[in-house]
C-alpha positions in Angstrom: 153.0 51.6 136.8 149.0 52.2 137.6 149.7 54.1 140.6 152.7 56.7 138.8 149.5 56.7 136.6 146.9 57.4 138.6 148.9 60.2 140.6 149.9 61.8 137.1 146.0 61.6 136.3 145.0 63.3 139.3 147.6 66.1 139.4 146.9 66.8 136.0 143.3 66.7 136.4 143.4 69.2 139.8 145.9 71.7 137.9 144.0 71.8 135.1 140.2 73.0 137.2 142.4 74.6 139.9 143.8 76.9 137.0 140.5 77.0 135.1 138.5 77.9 138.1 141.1 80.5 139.0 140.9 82.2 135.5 137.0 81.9 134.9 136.0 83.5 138.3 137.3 87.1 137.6 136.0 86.8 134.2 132.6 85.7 135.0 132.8 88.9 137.4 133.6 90.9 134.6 131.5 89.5 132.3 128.6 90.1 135.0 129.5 93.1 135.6 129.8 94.9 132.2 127.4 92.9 130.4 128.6 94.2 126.5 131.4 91.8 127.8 129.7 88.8 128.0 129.2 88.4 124.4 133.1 88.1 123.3 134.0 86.5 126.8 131.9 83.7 125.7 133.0 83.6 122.3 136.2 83.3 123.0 135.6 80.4 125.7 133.7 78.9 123.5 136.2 79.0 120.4 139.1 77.3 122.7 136.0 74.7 123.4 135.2 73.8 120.1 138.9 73.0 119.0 139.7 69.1 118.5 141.9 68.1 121.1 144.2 66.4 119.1 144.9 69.6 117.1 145.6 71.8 119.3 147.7 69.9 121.1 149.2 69.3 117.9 149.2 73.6 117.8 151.2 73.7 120.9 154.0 70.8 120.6 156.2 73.1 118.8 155.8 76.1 120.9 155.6 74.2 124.6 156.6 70.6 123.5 155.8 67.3 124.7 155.5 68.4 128.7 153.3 69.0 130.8 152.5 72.5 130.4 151.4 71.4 126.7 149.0 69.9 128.4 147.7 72.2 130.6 147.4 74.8 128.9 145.2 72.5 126.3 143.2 70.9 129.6 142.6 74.6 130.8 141.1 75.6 127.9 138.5 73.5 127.7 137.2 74.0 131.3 137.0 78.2 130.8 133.5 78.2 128.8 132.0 75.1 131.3 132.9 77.3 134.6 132.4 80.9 133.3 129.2 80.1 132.1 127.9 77.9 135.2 129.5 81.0 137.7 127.9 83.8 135.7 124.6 81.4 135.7 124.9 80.7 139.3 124.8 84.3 140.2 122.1 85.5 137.5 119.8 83.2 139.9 120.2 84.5 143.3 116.4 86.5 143.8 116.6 90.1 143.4 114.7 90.2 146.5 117.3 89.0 148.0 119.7 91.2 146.4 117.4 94.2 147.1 117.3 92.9 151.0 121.1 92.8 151.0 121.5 96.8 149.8 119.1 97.8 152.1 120.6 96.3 154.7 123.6 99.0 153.6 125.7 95.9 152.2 128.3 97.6 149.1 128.4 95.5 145.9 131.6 93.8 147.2 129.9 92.4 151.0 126.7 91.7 149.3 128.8 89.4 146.4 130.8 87.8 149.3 128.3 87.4 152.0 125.2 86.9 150.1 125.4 86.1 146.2 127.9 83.4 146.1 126.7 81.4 149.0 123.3 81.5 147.4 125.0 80.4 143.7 127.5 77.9 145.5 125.5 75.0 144.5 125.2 76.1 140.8 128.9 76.8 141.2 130.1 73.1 142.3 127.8 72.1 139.8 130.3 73.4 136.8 133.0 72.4 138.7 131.9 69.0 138.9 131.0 69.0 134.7 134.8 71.0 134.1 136.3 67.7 136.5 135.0 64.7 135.1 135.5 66.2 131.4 139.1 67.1 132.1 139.9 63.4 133.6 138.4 62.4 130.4 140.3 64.8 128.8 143.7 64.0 130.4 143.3 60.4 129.1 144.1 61.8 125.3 147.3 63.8 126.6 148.5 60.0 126.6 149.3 61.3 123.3 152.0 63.8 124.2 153.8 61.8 126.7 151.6 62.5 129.4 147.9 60.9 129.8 148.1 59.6 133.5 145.7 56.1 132.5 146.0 57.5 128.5 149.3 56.4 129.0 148.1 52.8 130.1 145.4 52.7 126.8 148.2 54.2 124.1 150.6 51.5 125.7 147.9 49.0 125.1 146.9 49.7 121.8 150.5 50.2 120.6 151.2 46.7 122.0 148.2 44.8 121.4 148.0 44.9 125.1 144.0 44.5 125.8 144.4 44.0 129.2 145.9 47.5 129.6 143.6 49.3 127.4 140.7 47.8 129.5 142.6 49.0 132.8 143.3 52.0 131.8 139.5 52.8 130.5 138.0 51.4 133.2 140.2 53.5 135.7 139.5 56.7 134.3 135.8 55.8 134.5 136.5 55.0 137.7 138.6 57.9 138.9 135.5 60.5 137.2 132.7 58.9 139.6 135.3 58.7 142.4 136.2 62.8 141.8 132.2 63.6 141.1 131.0 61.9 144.2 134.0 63.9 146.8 132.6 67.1 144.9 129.0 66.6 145.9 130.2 65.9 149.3 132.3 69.2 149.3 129.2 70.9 148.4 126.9 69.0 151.1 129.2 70.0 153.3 129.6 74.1 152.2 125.9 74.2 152.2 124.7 73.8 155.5 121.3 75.3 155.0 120.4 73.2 152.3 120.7 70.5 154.6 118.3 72.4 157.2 115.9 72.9 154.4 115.8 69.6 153.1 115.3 68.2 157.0 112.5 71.2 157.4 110.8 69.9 154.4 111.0 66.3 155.6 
C-alpha cells in the first residue's frame, strides 16, 4: 500500500512540473519578449494560483471526474505563476554586459538565449523548479480527495478510520518525499553548473 502510494505520489508530482515547466517556458519567452504581455500573463497565473484547491477541484469533477487528469490539470495550475515568474526573473538578471558581449560577438537573439542567457539564469531557473516541486508534492497530498493523493490517500484513509498511524505515515512521507525531491534538484543543478563549481573553488 505505501509503495502503490509513493509511486502514485511521485508520477503525479513529475507530471504535474514536467507539464508546468513545459507550458511556462514559452510563455515566460513571450512574456519577455513583448513586455505589454507580461501584465495579463501574470494575471492569469496568478488567478489559477489564488483558487482554493478544494474548489477547483470541486470545478473540474463534473467536467474531468474523479481521475487523474482532474488532478493534473488542478496540480498544473498552480506551478504556472511559481515557474513563469522565476524563468522570466532568471533571465531579467543575466548582465547586459554580457548580453551586449554576446551580440557583438555576431550571436542572433535565438544563439545568444541558448548559448548564453539560460546558462547564466539556470540557477534562478532550478530554483522555481525546486519551489513548483515541493509545493506540488504538497499539493498532490489533497488530491487524496478525488481518489487520487499518492500519501493523501494514506491521511484521508486515516482520518476516515480513526487510523492515526496512517495519518502520521502518510504526513510524515510526504515531508519526507519533498526534502528527498528538493535535495536531487540541487544536485541536478550542481551538476549543470559546472562553473559555479570553478568559481566557488577559485574563491576558496
Amino acid at each position: 500500500m505505501i509503495a502503490t502510494a509513493f509511486e502514485q505520489h511521485v508520477v503525479l508530482t513529475v507530471l504535474a512540473v514536467a507539464i508546468g515547466l513545459a507550458v511556462s517556458f514559452p510563455l515566460a519567452l513571450l512574456g519577455r519578449r513583448y513586455r505589454r504581455l507580461q501584465t495579463p500573463i501574470f494575471g492569469i497565473t496568478g488567478l489559477l494560483f489564488t483558487i482554493p484547491s478544494l474548489a477547483l477541484f470541486a470545478m473540474l469533477v463534473p467536467v474531468t471526474g474523479l481521475s487523474t487528469l482532474t488532478a493534473e490539470i488542478g496540480l498544473v495550475s498552480y506551478t504556472l505563476l511559481i515557474l513563469v515568474r522565476n524563468i522570466v526573473t532568471a533571465l531579467d538578471g543575466v548582465p547586459a554586459e554580457v548580453r551586449d558581449a554576446a551580440t557583438g560577438m555576431g550571436l542572433g537573439p535565438r544563439r545568444q538565449l541558448t548559448s548564453v542567457e539560460l546558462p547564466l539564469a539556470l540557477p534562478g531557473i532550478v530554483a522555481g523548479v525546486r519551489i513548483a516541486t515541493v509545493t506540488t508534492v504538497g499539493l498532490v497530498t489533497v488530491t487524496g480527495l478525488i481518489g487520487q493523493g499518492g500519501f493523501g490517500h494514506l491521511i484521508n484513509d486515516g482520518l476516515e478510520n480513526g487510523f492515526r498511524d496512517e495519518v502520521v505515515v502518510g504526513a510524515v512521507l510526504s515531508v519526507a518525499l519533498a526534502a528527498v525531491a528538493d535535495g536531487l534538484l540541487v544536485a541536478v543543478q550542481y551538476w549543470l553548473t559546472p562553473w559555479n563549481r570553478r568559481r566557488r573553488m577559485a574563491a576558496a
